[in-house]
VEXPA-788964 format. One record per residue (C-alpha): x, y, z. Coordinates in steps of 0.2 Angstrom, whole numbers, padded with zeros to 4 digits, always signed. Layout:
REM VEXPA-788964
XYZ...
This chain:
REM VEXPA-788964
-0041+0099+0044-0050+0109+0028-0063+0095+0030-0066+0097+0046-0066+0116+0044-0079+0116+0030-0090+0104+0040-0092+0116+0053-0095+0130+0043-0107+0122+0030-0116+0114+0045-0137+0118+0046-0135+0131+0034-0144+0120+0021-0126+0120+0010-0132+0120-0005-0115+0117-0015-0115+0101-0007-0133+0095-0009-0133+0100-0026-0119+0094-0034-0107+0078-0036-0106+0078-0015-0127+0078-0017-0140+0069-0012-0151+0068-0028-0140+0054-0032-0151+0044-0019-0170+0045-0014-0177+0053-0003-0179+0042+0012-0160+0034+0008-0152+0029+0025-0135+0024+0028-0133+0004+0032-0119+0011+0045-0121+0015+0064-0116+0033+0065-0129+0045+0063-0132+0053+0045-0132+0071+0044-0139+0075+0026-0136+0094+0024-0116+0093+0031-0100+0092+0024-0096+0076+0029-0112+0066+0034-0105+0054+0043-0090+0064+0053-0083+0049+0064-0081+0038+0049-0076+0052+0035-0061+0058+0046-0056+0041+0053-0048+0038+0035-0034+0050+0039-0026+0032+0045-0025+0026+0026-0017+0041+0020-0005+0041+0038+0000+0022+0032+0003+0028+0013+0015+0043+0023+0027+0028+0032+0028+0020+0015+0032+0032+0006+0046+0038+0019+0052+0019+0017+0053+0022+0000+0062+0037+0001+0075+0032+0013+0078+0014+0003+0079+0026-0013+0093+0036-0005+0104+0020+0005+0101+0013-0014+0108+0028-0020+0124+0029-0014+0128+0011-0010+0138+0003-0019+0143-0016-0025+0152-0027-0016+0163-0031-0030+0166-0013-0039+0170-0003-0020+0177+0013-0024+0183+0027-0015+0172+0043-0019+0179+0056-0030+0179+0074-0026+0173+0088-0038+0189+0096-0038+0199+0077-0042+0189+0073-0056+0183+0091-0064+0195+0106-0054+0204+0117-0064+0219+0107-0065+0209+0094-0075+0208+0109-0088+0189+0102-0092+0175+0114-0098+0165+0120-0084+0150+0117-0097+0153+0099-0097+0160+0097-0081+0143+0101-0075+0134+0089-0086+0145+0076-0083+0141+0079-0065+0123+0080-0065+0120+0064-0078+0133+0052-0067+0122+0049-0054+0107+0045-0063+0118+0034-0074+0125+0026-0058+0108+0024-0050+0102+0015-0067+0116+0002-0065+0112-0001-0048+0093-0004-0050+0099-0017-0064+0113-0025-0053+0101-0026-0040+0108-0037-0024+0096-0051-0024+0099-0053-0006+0093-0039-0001+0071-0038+0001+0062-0035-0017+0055-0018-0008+0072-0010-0005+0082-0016-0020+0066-0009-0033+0059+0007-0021+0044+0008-0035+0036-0008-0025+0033+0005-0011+0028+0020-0022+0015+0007-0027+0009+0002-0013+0008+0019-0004-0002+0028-0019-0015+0010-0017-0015+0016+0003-0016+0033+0001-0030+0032-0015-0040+0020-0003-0040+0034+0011-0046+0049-0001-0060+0038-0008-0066+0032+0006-0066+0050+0015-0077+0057-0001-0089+0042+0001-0094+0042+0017-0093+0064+0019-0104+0063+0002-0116+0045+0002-0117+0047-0017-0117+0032-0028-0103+0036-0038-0093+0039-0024-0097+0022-0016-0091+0014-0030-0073+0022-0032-0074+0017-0012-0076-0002-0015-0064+0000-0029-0050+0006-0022-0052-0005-0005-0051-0020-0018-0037-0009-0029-0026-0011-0011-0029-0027-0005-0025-0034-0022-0010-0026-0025-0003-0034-0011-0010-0052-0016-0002-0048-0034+0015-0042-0028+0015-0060-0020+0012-0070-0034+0021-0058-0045+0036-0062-0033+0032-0082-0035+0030-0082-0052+0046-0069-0057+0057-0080-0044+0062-0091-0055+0067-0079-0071+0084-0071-0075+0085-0056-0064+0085-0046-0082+0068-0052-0084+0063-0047-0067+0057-0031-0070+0043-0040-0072+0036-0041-0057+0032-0021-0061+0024-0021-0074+0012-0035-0071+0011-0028-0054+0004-0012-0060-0007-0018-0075-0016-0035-0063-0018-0022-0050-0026-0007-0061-0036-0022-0071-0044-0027-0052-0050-0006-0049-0058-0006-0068-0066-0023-0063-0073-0022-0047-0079-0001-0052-0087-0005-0067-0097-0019-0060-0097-0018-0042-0117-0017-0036-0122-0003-0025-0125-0013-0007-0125+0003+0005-0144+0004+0007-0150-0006+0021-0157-0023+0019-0148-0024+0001-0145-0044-0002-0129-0040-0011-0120-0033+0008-0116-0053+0009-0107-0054-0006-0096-0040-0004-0094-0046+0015-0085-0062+0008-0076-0055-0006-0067-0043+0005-0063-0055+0017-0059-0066+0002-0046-0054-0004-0038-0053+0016-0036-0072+0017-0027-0073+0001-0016-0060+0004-0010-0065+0021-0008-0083+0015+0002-0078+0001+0014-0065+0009+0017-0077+0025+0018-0092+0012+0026-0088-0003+0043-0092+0003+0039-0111+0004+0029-0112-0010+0044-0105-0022+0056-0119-0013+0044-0133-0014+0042-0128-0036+0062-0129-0034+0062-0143-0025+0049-0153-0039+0057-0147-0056+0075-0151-0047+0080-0132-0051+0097-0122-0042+0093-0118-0026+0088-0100-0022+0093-0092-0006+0082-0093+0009+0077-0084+0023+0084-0084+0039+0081-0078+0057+0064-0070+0049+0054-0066+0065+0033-0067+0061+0028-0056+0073+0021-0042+0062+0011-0054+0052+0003-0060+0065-0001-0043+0072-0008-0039+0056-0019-0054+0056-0024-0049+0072-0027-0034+0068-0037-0037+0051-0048-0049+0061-0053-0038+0074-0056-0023+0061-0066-0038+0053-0077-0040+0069-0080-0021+0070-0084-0020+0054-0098-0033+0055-0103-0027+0073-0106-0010+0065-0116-0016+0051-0128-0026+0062-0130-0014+0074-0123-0022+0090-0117-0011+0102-0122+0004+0091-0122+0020+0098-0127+0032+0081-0121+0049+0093-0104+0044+0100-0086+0046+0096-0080+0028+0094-0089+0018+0082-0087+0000+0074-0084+0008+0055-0073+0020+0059-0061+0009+0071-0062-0004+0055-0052+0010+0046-0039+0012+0058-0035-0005+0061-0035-0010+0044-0024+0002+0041-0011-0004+0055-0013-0021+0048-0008-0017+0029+0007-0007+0036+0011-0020+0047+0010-0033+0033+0022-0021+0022+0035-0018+0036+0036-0038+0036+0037-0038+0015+0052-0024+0019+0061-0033+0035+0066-0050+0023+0081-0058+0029+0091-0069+0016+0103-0081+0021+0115-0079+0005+0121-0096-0002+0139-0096-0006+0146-0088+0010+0138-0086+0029+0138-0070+0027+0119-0068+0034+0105-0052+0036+0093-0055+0046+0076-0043+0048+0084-0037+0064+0100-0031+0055+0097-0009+0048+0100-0005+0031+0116+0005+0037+0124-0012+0041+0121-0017+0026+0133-0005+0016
């Protein structure tokens, strides 16, 4: 709420902090106006309220994923393998004072365990369980893209600089492609030897960082009204949506049809996978889509009111993307030498 708090405050009083420094407006001229429906306030916080707060919905989505990641980090923690199932060990069975062993190194032994345990784990990671849960980093990945997108778009529509605008556009095409990346790196990576696969991070991060660069350092300023570069950008966001949902809803047959051609082993497949959340995330992308374009032509415009086109395009692309990623997180594998199965309706407690 400090946004909101400072807006109020700063209101009419001319807030010259604001006007005259990276939140100012001598970054534009004097008779800039906003391409947008909602009204521009020049001298406030946030000069367009409505669609600076409505980003709160990215950084909410980045929260859930994160929260995923932390409760796949802990179940990942403590589970162990199906073939090395042990009985845990109490402190005072393996360092009591019957053991005569140095409290010292009792204590260090204690401490480092788990971490060592935690390595082995990640390295022997199940392959039938979903690439999100088996490597939690996926998810700290994706919610720092979620969150990142929220906090730059709040400061570009609260401050209408340049600058801002382009770490805005930036970070929107810094989200949607890590998504497309983590699909292809999840095609691409399926058919090395899972000690290779630790891959798919560090191309994630590096295609994905390469795409904020690219699109910041050349992305053209199409804000003003009447810009012919609004078009562009129009097609290369929806561009970038397309290809992620086809990719994520598709990459599962396109990794058995390669098998299938080069006569390779087999992988596991999916079973029992339910495609309702991706299609509630198309559903919801597309209509974010139609506001979005609604806004920007100024059909049912209402500068003054409460619910406008822009700022209902950041909520519901924020439902859509963490739609998308609960699909990504609710794989079920149908495992290959047994019919043991887990489908997407089966918890992660089951699981252990």
């Amino acid at each position: 709420m400090l946004p909101f708090i400072i807006h109020l405050d700063r209101g009419n009083n001319g807030a010259e902090l604001w006007r005259k420094s990276f939140w100012g407006e001598d970054f534009y001229p004097i008779d800039y106006k906003s391409g947008y429906c909602e009204q521009v306030y020049p001298k406030m916080f946030m000069k367009e309220p409505m669609n600076s707060m409505s980003n709160y919905a990215f950084v909410i989505a980045g929260y859930v994923v994160f929260s995923c990641c932390l409760y796949d980090a802990q179940k990942l923690f403590y589970r162990t393998n199906s073939n090395n199932v042990q009985r845990p060990v109490q402190w005072s069975e393996r360092h009591g004072e019957d053991n005569n062993v140095d409290s010292t190194n009792a204590l260090d032994v204690a401490l480092m365990e788990p971490l060592q345990n935690l390595q082995q784990q990640q390295n022997d990671a199940d392959p039938q369980l979903p690439l999100l849960i088996s490597h939690p980093v996926y998810s700290i990945f994706i919610s720092f893209s979620l969150t990142f997108a929220g906090f730059s778009s709040f400061t570009f529509h609260a401050s209408l600089t340049d600058r801002s605008h382009k770490i805005d556009m930036s970070s929107i095409y810094f989200m949607l492609g890590s998504y497309c990346v983590y699909a292809l790196c999840a095609i691409i990576t399926s058919f090395l030897p899972r000690s290779y696969r630790g891959l798919r991070i560090m191309t994630t991060v590096v295609a994905s960082g390469f795409t904020m660069w690219y699109a910041f350092r050349y992305q053209t300023d199409f804000v003003i009204a009447a810009n012919k570069n609004d078009l562009n950008s129009t097609k290369l966001i929806s561009l970038f949506i397309v290809v992620m949902v086809t990719l994520i809803s598709t990459r599962e047959v396109i990794v058995h049809r390669i098998i299938s051609i080069l006569g390779l082993p087999r992988l596991p497949r999916r079973k029992n996978v339910t495609y309702v959340l991706p299609v509630i995330a198309v559903l919801f992308a597309g209509s974010a889509f139609l506001l979005w374009n609604m806004d920007r032509k100024g059909w049912s415009c209402h500068p003054r009111s409460g619910i406008l086109g822009h700022a209902a395009w950041h909520v519901f692309m924020a439902t859509a993307l963490l739609f998308m990623y609960m699909f990504l997180r609710a794989e079920g594998i149908e495992e290959q030498d047994d019919d043991i199965t887990m489908t997407s309706e089966d918890t992660f407690d089951n699981q252990l």
